[in-house]
N, CA, C and O atoms as a Tripos MOL2 file, in Angstrom:
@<TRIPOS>MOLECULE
protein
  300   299    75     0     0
PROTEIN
NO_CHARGES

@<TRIPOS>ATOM
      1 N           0.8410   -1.1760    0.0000 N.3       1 UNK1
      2 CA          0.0000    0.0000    0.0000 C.3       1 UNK1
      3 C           0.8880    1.2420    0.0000 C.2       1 UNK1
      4 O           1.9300    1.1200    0.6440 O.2       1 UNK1
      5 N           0.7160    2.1810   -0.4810 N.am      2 UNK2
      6 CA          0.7090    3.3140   -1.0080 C.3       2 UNK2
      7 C           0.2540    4.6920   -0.1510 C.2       2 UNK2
      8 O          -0.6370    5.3860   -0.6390 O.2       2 UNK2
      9 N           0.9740    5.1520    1.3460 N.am      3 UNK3
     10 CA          0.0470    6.6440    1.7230 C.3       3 UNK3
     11 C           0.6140    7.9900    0.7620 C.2       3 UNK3
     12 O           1.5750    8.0870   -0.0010 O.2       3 UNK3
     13 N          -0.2760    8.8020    1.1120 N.am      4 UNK4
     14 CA         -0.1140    9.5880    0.6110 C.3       4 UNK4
     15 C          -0.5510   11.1680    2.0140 C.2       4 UNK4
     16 O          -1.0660   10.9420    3.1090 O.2       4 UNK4
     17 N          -0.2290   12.3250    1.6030 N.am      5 UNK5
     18 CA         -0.7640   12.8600    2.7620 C.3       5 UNK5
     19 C          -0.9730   14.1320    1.7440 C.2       5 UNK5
     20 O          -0.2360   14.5870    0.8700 O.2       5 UNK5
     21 N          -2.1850   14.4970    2.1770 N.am      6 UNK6
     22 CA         -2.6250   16.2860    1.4960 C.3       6 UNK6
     23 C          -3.3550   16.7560    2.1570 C.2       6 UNK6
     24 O          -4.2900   16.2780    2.7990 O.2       6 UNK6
     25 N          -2.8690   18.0510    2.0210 N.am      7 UNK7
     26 CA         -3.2420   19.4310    2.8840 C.3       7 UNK7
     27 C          -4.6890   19.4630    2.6370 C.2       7 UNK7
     28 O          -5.0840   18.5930    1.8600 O.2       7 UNK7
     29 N          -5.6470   20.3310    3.1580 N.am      8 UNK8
     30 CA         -7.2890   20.3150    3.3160 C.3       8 UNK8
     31 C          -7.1750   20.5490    1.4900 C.2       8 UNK8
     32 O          -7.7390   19.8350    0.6610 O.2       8 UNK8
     33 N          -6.4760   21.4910    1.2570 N.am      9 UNK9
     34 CA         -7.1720   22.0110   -0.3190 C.3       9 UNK9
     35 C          -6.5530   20.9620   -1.4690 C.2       9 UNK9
     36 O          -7.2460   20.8100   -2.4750 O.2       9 UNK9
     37 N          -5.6080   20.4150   -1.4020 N.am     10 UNK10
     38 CA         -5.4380   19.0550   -1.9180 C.3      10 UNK10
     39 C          -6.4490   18.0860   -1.9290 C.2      10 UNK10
     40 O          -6.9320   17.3950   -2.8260 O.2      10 UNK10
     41 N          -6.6670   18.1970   -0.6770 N.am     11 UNK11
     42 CA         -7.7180   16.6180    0.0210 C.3      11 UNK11
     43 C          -9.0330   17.1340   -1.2140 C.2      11 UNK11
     44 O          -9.6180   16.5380   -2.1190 O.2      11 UNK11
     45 N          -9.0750   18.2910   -0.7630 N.am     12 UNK12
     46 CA        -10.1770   19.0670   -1.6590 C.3      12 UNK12
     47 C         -10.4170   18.4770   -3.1690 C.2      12 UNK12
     48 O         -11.3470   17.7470   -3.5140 O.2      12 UNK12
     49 N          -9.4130   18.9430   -3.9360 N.am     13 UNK13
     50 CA         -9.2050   18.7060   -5.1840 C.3      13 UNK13
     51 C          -9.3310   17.4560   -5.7180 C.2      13 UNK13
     52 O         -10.0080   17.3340   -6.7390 O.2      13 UNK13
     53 N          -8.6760   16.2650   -5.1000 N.am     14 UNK14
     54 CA         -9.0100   15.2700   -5.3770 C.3      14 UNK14
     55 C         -10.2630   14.7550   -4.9930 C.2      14 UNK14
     56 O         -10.8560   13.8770   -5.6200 O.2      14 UNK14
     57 N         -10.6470   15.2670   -4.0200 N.am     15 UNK15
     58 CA        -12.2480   14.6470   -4.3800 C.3      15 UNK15
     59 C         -13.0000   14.8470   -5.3930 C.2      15 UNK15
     60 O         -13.7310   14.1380   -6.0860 O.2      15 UNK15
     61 N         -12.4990   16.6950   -5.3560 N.am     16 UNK16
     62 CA        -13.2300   17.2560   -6.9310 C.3      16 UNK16
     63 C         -13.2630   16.2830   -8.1780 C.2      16 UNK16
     64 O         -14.1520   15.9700   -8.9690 O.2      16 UNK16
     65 N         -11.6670   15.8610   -8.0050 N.am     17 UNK17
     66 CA        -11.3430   15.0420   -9.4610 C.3      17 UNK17
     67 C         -12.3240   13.8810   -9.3540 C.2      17 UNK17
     68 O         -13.2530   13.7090  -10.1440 O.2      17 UNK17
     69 N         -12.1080   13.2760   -8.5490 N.am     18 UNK18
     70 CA        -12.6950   11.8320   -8.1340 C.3      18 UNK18
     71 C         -14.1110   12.2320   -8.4130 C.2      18 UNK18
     72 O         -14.3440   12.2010   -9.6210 O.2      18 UNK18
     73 N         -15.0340   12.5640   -7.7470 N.am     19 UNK19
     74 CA        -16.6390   12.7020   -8.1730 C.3      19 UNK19
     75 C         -16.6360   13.2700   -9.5650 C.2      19 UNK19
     76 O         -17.7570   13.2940  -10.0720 O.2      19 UNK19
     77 N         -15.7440   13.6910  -10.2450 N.am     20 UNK20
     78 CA        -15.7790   13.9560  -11.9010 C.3      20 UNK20
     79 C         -16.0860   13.2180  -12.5030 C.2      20 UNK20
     80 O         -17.0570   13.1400  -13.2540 O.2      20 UNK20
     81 N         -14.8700   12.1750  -12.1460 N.am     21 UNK21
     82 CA        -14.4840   10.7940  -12.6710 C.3      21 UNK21
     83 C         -15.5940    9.9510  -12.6900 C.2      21 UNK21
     84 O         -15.8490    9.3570  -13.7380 O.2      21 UNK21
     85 N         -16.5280    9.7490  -11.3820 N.am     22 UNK22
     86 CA        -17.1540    8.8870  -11.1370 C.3      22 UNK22
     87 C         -18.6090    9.2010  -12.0590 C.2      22 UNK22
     88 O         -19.3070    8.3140  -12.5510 O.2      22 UNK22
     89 N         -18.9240   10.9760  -12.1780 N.am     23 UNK23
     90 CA        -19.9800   11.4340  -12.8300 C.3      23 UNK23
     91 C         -19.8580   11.1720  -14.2270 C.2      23 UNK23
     92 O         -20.9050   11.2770  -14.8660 O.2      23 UNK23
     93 N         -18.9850   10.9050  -14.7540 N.am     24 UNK24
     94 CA        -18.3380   10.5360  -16.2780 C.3      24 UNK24
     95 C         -18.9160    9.0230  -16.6660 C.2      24 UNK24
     96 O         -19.7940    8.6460  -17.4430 O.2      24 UNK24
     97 N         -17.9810    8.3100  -15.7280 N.am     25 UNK25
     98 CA        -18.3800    7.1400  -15.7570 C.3      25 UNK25
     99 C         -19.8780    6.5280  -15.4510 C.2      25 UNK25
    100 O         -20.2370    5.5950  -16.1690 O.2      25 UNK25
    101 N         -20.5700    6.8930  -14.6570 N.am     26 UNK26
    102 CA        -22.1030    6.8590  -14.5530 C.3      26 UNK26
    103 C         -22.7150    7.2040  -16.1980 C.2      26 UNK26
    104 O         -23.4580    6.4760  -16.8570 O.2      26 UNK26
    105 N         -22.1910    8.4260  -16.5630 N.am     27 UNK27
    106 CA        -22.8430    8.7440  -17.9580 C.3      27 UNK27
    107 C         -22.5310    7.5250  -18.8290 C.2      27 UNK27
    108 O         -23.4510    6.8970  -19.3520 O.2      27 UNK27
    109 N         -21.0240    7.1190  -19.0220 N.am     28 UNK28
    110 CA        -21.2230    5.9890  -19.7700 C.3      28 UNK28
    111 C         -21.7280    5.3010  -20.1820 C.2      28 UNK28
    112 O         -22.0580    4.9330  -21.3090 O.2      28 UNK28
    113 N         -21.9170    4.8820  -18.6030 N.am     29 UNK29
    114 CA        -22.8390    3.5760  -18.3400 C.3      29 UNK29
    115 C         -24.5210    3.5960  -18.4080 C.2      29 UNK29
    116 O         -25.2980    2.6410  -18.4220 O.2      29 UNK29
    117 N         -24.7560    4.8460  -18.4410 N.am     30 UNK30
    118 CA        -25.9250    5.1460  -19.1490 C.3      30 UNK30
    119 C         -26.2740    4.7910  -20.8070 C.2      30 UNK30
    120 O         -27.3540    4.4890  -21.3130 O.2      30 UNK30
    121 N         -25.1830    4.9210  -21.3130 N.am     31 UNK31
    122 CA        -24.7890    4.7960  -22.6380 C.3      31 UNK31
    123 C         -25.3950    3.2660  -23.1580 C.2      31 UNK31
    124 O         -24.7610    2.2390  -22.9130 O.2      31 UNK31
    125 N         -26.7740    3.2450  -23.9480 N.am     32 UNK32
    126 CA        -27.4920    1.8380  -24.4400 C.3      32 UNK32
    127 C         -26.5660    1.3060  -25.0670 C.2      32 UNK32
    128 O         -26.5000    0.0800  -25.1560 O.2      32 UNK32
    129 N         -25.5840    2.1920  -25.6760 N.am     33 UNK33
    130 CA        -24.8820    1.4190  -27.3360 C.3      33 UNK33
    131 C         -23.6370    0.7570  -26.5270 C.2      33 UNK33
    132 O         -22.9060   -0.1320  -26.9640 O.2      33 UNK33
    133 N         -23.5840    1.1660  -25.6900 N.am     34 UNK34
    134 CA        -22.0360    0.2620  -25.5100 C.3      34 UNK34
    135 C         -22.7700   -1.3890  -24.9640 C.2      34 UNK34
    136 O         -23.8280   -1.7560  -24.4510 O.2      34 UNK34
    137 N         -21.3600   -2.0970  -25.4840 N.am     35 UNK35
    138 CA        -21.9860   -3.3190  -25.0370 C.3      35 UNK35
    139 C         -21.4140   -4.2370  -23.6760 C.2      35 UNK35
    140 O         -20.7750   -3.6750  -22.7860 O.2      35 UNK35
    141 N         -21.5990   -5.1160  -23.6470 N.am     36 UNK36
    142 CA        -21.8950   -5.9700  -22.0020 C.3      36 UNK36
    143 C         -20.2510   -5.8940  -21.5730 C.2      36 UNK36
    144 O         -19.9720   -5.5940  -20.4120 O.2      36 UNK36
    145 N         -19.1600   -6.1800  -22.5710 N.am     37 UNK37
    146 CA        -17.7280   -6.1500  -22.6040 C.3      37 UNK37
    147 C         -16.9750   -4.6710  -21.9010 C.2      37 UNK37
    148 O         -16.0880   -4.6230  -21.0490 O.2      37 UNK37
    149 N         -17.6670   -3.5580  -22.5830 N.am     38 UNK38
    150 CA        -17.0550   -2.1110  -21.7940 C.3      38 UNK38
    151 C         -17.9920   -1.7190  -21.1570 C.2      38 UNK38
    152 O         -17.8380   -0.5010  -21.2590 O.2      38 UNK38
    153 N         -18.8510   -1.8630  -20.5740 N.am     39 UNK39
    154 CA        -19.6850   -2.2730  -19.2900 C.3      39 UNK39
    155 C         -19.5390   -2.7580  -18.4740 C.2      39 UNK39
    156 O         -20.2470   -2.3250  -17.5640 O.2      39 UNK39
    157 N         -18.8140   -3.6910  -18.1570 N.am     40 UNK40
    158 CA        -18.1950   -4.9880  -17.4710 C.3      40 UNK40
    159 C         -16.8700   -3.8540  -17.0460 C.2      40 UNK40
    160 O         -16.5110   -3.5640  -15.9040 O.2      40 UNK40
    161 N         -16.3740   -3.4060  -18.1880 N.am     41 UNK41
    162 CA        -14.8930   -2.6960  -17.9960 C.3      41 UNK41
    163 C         -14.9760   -1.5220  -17.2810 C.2      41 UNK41
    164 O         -13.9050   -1.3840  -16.6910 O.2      41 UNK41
    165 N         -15.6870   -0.6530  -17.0560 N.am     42 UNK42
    166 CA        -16.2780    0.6630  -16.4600 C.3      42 UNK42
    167 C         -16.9080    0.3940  -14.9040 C.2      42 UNK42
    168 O         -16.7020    1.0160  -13.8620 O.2      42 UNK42
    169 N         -17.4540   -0.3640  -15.0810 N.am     43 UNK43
    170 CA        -18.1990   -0.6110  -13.8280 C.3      43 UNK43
    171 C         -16.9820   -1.1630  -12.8250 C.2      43 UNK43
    172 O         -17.0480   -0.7650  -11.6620 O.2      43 UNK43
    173 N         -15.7850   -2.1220  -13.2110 N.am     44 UNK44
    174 CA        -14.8560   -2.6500  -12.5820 C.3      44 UNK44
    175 C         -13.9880   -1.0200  -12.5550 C.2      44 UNK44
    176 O         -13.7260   -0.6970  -11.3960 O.2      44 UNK44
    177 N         -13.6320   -0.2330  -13.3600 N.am     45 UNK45
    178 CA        -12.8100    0.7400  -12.9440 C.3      45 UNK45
    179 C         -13.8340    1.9860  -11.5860 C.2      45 UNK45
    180 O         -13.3180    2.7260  -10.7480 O.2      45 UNK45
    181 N         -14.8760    1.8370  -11.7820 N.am     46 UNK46
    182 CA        -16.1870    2.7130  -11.0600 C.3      46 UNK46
    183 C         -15.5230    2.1550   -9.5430 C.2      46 UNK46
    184 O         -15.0810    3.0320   -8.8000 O.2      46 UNK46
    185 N         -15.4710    1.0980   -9.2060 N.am     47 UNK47
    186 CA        -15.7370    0.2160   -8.2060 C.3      47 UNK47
    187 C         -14.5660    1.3760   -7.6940 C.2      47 UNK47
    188 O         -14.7120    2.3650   -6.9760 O.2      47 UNK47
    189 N         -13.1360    0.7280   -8.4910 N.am     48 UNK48
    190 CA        -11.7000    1.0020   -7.5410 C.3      48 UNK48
    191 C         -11.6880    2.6880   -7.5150 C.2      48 UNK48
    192 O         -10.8340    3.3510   -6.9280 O.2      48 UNK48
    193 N         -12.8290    3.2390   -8.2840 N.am     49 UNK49
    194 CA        -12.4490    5.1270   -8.0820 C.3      49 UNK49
    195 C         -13.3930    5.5350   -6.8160 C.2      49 UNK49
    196 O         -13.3100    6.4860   -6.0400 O.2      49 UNK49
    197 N         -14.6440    4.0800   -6.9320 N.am     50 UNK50
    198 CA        -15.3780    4.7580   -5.5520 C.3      50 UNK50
    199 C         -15.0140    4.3720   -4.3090 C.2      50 UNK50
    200 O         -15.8560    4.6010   -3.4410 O.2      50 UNK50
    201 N         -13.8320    3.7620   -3.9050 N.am     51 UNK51
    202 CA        -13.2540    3.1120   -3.0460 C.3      51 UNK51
    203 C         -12.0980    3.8450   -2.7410 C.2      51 UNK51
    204 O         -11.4990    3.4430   -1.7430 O.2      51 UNK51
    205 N         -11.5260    5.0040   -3.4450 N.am     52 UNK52
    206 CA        -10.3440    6.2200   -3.3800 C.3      52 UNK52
    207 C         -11.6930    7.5960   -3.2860 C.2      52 UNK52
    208 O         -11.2620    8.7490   -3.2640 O.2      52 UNK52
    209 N         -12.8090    7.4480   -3.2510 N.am     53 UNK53
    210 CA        -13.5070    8.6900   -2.7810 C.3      53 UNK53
    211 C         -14.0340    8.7100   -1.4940 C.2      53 UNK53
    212 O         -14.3860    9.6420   -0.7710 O.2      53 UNK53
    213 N         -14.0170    6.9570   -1.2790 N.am     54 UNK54
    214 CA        -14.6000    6.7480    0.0140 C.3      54 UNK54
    215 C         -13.9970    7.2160    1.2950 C.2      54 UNK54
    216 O         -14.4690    7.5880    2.3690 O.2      54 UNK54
    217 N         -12.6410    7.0550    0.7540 N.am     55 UNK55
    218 CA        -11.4670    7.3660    1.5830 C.3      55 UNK55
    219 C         -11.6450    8.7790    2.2650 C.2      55 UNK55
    220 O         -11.4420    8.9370    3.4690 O.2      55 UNK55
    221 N         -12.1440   10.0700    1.1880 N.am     56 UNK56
    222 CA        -11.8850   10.9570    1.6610 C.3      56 UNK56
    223 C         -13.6610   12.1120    1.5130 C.2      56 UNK56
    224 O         -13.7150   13.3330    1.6590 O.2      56 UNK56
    225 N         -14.9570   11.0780    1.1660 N.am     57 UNK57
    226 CA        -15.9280   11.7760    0.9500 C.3      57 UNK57
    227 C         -16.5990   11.2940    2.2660 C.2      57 UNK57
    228 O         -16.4900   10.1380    2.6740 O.2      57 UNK57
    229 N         -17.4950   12.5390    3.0710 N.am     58 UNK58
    230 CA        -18.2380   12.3520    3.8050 C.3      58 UNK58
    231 C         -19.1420   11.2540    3.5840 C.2      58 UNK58
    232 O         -19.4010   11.0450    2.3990 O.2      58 UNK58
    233 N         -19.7380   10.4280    4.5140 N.am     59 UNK59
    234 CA        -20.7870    9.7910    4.2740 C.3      59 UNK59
    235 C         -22.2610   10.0190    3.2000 C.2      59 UNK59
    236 O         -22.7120    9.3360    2.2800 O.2      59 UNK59
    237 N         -22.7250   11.3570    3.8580 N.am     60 UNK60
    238 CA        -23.8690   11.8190    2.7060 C.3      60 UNK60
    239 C         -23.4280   11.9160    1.5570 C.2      60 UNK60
    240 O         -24.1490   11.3700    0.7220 O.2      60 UNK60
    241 N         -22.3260   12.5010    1.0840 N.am     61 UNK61
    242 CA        -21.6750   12.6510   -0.0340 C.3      61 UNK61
    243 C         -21.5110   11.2290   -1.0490 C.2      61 UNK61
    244 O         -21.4940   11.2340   -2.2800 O.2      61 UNK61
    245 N         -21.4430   10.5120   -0.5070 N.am     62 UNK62
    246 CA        -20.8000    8.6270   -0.8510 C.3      62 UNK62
    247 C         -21.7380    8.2430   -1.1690 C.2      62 UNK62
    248 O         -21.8210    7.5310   -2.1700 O.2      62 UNK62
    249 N         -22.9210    8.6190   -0.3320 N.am     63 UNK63
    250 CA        -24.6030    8.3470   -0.7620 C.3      63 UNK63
    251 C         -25.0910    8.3730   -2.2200 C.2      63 UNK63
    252 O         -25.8770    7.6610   -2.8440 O.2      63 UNK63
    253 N         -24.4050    9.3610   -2.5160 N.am     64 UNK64
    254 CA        -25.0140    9.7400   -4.1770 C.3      64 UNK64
    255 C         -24.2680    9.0300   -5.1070 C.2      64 UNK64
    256 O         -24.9670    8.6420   -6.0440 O.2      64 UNK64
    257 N         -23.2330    8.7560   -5.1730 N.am     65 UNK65
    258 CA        -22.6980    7.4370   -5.5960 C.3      65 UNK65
    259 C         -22.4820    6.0090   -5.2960 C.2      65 UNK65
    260 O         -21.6440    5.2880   -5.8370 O.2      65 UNK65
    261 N         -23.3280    5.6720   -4.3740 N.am     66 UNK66
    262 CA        -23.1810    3.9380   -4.2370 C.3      66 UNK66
    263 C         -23.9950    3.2470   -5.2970 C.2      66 UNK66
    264 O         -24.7530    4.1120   -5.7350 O.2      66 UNK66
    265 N         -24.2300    1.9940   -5.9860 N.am     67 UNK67
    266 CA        -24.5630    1.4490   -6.8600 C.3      67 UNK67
    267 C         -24.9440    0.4120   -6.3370 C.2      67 UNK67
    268 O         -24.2700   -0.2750   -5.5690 O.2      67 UNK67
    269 N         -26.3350    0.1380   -6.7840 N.am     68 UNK68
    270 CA        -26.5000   -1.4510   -6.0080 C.3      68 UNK68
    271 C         -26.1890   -2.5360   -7.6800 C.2      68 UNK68
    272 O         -25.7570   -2.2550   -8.7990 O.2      68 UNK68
    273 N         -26.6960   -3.8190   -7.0090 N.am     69 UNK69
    274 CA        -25.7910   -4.7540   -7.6710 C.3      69 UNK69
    275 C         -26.7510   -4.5480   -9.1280 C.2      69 UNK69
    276 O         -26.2600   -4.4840  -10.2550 O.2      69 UNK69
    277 N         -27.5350   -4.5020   -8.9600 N.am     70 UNK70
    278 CA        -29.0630   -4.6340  -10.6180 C.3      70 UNK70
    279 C         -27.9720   -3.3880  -11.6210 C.2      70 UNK70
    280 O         -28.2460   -3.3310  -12.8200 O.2      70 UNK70
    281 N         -27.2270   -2.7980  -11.2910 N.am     71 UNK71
    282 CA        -26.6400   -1.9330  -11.8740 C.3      71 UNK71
    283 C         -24.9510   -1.5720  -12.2720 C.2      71 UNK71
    284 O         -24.3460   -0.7550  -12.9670 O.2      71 UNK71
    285 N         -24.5910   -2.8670  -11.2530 N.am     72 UNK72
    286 CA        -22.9570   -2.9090  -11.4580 C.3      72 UNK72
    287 C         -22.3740   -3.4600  -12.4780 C.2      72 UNK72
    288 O         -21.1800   -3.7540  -12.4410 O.2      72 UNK72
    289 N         -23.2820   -3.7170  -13.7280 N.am     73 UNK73
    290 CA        -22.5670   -3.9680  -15.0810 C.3      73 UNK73
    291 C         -22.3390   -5.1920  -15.2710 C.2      73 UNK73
    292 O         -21.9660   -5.6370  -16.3560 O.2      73 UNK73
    293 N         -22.5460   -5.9280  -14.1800 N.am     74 UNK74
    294 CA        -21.2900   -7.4400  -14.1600 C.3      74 UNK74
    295 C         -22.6700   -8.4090  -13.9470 C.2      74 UNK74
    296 O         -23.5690   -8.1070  -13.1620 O.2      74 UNK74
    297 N         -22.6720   -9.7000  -14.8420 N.am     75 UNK75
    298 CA        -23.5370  -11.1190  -14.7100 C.3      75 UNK75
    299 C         -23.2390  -12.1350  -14.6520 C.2      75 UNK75
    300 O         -24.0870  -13.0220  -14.5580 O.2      75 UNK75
@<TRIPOS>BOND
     1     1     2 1
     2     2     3 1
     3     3     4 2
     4     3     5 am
     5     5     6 1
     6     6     7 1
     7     7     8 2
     8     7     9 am
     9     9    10 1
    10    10    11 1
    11    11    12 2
    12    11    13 am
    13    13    14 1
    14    14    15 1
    15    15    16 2
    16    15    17 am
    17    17    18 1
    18    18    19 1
    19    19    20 2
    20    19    21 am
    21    21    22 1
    22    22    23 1
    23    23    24 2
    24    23    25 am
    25    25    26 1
    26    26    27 1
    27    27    28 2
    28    27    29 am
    29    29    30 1
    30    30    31 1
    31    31    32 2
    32    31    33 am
    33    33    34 1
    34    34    35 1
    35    35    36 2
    36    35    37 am
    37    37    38 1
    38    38    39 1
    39    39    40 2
    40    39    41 am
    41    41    42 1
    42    42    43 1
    43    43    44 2
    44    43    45 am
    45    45    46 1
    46    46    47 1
    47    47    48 2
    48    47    49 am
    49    49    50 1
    50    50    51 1
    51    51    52 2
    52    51    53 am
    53    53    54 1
    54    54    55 1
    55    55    56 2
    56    55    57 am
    57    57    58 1
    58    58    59 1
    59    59    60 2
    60    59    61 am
    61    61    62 1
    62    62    63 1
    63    63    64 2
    64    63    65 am
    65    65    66 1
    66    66    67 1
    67    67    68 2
    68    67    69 am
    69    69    70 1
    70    70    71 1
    71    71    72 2
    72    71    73 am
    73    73    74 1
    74    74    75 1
    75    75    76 2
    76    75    77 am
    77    77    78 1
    78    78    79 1
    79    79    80 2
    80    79    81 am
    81    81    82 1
    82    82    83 1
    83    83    84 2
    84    83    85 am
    85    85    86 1
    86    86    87 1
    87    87    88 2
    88    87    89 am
    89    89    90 1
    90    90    91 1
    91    91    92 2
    92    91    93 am
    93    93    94 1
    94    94    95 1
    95    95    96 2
    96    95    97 am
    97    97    98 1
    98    98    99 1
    99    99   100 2
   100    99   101 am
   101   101   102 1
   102   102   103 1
   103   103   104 2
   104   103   105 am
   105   105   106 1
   106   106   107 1
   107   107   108 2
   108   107   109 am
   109   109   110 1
   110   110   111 1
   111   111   112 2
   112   111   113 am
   113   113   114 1
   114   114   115 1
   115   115   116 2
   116   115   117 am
   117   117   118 1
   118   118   119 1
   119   119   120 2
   120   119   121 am
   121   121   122 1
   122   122   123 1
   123   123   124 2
   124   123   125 am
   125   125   126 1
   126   126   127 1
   127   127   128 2
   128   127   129 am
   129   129   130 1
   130   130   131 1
   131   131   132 2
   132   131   133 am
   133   133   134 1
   134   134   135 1
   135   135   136 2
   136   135   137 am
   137   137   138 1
   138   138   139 1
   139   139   140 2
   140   139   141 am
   141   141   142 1
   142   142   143 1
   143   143   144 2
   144   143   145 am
   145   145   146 1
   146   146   147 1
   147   147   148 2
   148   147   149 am
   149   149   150 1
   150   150   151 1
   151   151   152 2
   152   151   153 am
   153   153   154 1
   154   154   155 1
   155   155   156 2
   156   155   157 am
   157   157   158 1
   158   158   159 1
   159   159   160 2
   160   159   161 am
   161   161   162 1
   162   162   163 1
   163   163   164 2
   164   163   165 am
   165   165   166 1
   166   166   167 1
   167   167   168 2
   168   167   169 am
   169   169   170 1
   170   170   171 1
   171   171   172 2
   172   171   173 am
   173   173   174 1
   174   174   175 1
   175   175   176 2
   176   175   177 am
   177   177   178 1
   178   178   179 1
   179   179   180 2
   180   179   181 am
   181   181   182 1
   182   182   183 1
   183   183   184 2
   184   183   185 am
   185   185   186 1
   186   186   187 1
   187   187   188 2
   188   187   189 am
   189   189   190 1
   190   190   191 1
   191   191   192 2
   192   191   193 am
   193   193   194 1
   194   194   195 1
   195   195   196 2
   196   195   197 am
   197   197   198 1
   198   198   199 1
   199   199   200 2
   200   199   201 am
   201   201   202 1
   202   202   203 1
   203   203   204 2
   204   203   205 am
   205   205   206 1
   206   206   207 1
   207   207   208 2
   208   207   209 am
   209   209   210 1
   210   210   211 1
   211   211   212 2
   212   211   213 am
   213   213   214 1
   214   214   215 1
   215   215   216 2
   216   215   217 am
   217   217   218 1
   218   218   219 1
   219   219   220 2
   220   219   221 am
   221   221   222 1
   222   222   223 1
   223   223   224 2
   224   223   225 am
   225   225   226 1
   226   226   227 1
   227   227   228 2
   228   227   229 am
   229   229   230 1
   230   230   231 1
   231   231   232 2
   232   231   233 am
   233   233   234 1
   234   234   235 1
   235   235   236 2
   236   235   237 am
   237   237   238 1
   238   238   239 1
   239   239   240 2
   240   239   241 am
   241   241   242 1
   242   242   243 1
   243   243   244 2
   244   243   245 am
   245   245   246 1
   246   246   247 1
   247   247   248 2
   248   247   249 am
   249   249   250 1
   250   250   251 1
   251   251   252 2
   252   251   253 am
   253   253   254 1
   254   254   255 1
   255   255   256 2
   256   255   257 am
   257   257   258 1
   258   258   259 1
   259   259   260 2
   260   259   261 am
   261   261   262 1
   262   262   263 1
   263   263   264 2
   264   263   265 am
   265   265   266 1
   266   266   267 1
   267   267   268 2
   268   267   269 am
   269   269   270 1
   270   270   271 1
   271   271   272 2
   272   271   273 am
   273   273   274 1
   274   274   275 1
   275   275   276 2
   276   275   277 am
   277   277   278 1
   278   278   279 1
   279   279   280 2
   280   279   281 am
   281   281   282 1
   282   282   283 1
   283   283   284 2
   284   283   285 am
   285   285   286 1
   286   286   287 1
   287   287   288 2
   288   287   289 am
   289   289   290 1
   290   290   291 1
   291   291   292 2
   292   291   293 am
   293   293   294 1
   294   294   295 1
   295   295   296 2
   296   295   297 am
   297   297   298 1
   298   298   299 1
   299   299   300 2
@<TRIPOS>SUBSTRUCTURE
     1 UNK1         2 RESIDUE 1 A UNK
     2 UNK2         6 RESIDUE 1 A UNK
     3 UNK3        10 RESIDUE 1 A UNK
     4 UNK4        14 RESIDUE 1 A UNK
     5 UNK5        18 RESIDUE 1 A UNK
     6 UNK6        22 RESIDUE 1 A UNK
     7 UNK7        26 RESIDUE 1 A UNK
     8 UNK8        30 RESIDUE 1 A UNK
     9 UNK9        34 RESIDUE 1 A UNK
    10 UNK10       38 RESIDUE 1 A UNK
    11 UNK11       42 RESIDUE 1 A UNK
    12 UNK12       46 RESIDUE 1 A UNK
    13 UNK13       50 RESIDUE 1 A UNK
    14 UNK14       54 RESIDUE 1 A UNK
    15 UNK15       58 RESIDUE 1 A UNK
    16 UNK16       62 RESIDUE 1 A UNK
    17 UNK17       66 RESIDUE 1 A UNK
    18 UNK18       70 RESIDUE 1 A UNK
    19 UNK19       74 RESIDUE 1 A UNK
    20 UNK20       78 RESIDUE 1 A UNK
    21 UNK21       82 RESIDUE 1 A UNK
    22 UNK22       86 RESIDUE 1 A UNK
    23 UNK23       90 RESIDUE 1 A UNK
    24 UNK24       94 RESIDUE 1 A UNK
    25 UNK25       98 RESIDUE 1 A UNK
    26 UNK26      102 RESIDUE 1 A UNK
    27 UNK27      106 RESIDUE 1 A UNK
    28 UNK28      110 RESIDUE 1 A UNK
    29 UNK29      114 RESIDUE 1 A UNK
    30 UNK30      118 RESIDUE 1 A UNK
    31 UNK31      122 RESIDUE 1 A UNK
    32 UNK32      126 RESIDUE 1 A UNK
    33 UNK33      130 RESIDUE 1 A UNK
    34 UNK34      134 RESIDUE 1 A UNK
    35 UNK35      138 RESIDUE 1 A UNK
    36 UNK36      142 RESIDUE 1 A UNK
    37 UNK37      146 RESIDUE 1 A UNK
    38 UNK38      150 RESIDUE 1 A UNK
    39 UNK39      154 RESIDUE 1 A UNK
    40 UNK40      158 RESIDUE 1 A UNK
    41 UNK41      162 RESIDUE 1 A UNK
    42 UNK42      166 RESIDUE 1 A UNK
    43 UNK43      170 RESIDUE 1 A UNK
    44 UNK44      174 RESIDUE 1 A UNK
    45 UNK45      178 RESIDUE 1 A UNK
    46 UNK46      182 RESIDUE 1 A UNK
    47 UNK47      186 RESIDUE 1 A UNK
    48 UNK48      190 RESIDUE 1 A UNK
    49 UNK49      194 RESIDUE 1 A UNK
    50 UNK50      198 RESIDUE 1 A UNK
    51 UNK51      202 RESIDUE 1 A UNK
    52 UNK52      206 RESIDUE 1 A UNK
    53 UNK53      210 RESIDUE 1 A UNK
    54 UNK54      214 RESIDUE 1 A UNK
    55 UNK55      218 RESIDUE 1 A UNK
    56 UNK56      222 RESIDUE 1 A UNK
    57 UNK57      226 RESIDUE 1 A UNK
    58 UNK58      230 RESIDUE 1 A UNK
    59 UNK59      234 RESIDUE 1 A UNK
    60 UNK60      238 RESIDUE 1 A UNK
    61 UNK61      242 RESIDUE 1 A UNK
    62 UNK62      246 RESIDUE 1 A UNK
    63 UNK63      250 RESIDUE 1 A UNK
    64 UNK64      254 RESIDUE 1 A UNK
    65 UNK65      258 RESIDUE 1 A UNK
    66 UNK66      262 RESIDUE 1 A UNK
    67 UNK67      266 RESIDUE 1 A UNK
    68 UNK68      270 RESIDUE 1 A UNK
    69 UNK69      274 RESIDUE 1 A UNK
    70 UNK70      278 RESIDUE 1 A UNK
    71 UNK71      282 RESIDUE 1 A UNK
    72 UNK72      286 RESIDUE 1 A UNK
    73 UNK73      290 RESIDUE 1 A UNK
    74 UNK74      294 RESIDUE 1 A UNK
    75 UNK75      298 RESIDUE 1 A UNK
């Protein structure tokens, strides 16, 4: 494992980035035309970006991105 340490406005920023990331990827996956293969692939990268936001997003915040399973891409 890997620490890392950042100041409040760092800590900041990367969350910024991170809920970007994650709002991107949701759109994707909205996306009818893609098929079950980069679906499968998105939803597995979704997982490991919401697991580096968890780290540093309040609880309510985490709320708006959790995914239940009818939706995690994977069968």
């Amino acid at each position: 494992m890997i620490g890392m340490m950042f100041n409040d406005m760092e800590c900041k920023e990367f969350s910024y980035v991170l809920r970007k990331e994650l709002d991107e990827m949701l759109f994707d996956l909205s996306d009818k035309r893609l098929d079950q293969n980069m679906r499968t692939s998105i939803s597995k990268r979704y997982q490991t970006i919401f697991q580096m936001y968890a780290r540093v997003a309040p609880p309510k915040e985490l709320s708006k991105y959790v995914r239940d399973k009818r939706h995690s891409g994977e069968r």
